[in-house]
C-alpha positions as CSV (number, residue, x, y, z in Angstrom):
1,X,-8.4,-2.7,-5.5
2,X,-8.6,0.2,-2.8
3,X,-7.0,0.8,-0.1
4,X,-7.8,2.9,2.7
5,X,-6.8,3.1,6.5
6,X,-9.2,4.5,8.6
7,X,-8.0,8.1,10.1
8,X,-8.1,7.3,14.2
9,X,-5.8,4.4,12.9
10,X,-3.2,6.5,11.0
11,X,0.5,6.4,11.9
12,X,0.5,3.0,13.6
13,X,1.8,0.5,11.2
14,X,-1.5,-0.7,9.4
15,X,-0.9,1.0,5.9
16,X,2.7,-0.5,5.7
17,X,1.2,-3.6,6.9
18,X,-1.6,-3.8,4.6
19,X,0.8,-3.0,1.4
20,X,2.5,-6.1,2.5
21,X,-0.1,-8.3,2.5
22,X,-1.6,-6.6,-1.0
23,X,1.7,-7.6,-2.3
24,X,2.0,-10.8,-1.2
25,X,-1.9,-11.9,-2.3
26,X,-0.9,-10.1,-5.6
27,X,2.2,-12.5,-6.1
28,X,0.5,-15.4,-5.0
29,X,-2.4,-14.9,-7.4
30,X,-0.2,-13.0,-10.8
31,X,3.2,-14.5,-9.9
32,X,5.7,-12.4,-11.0
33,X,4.0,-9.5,-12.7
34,X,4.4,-6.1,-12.0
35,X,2.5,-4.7,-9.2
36,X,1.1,-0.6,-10.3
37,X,-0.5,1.7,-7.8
38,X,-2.0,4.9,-7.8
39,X,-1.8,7.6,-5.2
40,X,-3.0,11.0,-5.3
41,X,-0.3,13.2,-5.0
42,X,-1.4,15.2,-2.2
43,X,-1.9,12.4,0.0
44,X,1.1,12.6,1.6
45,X,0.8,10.1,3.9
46,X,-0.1,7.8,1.3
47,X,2.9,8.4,-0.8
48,X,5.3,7.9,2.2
49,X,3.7,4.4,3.0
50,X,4.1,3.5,-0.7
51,X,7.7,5.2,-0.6
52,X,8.9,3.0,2.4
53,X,7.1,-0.2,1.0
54,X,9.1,0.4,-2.0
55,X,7.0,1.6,-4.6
C-alpha cells in the first residue's frame, strides 16, 4: 500500500490520521501481525508522522 498526502494538505493532521486508520484496517484484516513500512529517509515529514504514530 502507498500512502501519500497531498502537499496543500500537509501539516494539518491527515497523515497521522491516515496511519491510524492504515493500522487499524491492517489489524482488522491480519490480526495481530506486525505492521512494516517504508519511508525514504529524506522525507522528513514522512518519518516524523511515522515517528509520532509510533513506528
Amino acid at each position: 500500500m502507498g500512502i501519500g498526502i497531498r502537499p496543500d494538505l500537509c501539516s494539518k493532521g491527515y497523515g497521522s490520521r491516515v496511519i491510524r486508520l492504515a493500522v487499524q484496517e491492517s489489524r482488522h484484516l491480519y490480526g495481530t501481525k506486525a505492521v512494516y513500512l517504508d519511508v525514504r529517509e529524506w522525507n522528513h515529514r514522512a518519518v516524523k508522522c511515522y515517528a509520532s504514530a509510533g513506528f
